[in-house]
ROMIMI-161160 format. One record per residue (C-alpha): residue number from 0; residue in one letter; z, y, x. Coordinates in steps of 0.1 Angstrom, whole numbers. Layout:
N
+------+------+-------+-------+-------+
: resi : resn :    up : north :  east :
+------+------+-------+-------+-------+
:  NUM :    A :     Z :     Y :     X :
...
+------+------+-------+-------+-------+
END
This chain:
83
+------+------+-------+-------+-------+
: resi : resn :    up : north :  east :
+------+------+-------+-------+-------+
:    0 :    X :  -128 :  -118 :   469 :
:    1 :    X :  -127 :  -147 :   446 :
:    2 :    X :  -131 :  -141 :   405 :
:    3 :    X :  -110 :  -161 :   387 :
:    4 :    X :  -127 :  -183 :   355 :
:    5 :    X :  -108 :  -175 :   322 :
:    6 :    X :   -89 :  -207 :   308 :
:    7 :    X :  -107 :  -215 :   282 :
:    8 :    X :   -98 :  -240 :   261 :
:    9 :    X :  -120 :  -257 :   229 :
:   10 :    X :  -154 :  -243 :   216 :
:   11 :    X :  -162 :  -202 :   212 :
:   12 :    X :  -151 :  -186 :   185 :
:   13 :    X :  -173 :  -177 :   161 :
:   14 :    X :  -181 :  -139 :   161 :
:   15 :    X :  -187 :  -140 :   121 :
:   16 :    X :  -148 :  -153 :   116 :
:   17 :    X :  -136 :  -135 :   145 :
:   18 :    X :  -101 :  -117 :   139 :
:   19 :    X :   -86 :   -87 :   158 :
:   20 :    X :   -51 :   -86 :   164 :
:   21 :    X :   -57 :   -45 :   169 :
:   22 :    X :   -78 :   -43 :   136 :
:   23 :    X :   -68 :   -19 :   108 :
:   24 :    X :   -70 :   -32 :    71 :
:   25 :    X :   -89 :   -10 :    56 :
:   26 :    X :   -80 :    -1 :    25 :
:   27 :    X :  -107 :     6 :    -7 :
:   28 :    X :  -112 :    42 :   -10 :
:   29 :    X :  -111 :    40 :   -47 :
:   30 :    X :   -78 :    19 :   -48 :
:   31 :    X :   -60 :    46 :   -24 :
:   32 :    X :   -72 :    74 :   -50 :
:   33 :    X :   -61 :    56 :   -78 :
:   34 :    X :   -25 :    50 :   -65 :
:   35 :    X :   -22 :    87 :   -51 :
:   36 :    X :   -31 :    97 :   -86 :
:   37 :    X :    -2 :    73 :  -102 :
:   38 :    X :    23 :    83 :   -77 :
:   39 :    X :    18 :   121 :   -84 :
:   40 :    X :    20 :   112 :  -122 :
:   41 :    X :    57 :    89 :  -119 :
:   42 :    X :    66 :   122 :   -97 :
:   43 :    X :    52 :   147 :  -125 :
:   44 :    X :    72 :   126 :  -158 :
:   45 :    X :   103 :   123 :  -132 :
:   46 :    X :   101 :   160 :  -132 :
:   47 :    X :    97 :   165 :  -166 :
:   48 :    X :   122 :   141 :  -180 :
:   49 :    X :   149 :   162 :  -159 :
:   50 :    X :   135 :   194 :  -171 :
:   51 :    X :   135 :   180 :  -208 :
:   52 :    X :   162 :   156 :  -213 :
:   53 :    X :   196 :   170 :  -220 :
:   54 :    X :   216 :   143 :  -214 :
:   55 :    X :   223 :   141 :  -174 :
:   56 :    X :   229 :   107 :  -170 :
:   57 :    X :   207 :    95 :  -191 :
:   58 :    X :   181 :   115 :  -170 :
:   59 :    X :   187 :   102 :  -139 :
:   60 :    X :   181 :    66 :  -154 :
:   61 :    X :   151 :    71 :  -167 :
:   62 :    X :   138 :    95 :  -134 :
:   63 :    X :   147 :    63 :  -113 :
:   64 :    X :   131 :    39 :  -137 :
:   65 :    X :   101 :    57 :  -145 :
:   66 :    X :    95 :    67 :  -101 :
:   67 :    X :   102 :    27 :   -96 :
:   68 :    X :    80 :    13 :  -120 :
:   69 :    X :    49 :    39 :  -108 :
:   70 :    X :    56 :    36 :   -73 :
:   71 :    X :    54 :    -2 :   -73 :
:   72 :    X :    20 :     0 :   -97 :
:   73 :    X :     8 :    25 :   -71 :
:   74 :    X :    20 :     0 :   -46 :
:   75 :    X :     3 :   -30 :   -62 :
:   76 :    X :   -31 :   -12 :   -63 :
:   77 :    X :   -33 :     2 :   -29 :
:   78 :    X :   -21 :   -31 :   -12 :
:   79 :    X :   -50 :   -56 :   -13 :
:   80 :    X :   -42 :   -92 :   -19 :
:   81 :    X :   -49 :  -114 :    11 :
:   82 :    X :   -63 :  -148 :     3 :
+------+------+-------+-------+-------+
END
């Protein structure tokens, strides 16, 4: 039984800048809490802006603005910047 060589091509790779193609970003602990906490608080003023406001258009405006602006914050945090 013969073992076939790999085709290698070109110097090693380093080990220190090696990259996995099946490695999972790992996200900061802290910077997960912080957007689970802002996206529990855009749900929470949604909430309470349709409890409060009488106005039913009106409410829904402000429920969608106030969800989209803390759901992209939240998004912003817990997404780290490559590069």
């Amino acid at each position: 039984m013969r073992m076939r060589l790999p085709d290698v091509r070109g110097p090693a790779p380093d080990p220190a800048t090696r990259h996995d193609r099946d490695a999972v970003a790992r996200l900061p602990v802290a910077n997960a809490v912080a957007a689970v906490v802002i996206t529990i608080a855009a749900l929470a003023a949604s909430i309470t802006v349709l409890l409060v406001m009488p106005g039913q258009l009106e409410a829904l405006g402000t429920v969608v603005a106030l969800a989209g602006s803390g759901f992209t914050l939240a998004a912003k945090i817990a997404v780290p910047r490559s590069g």
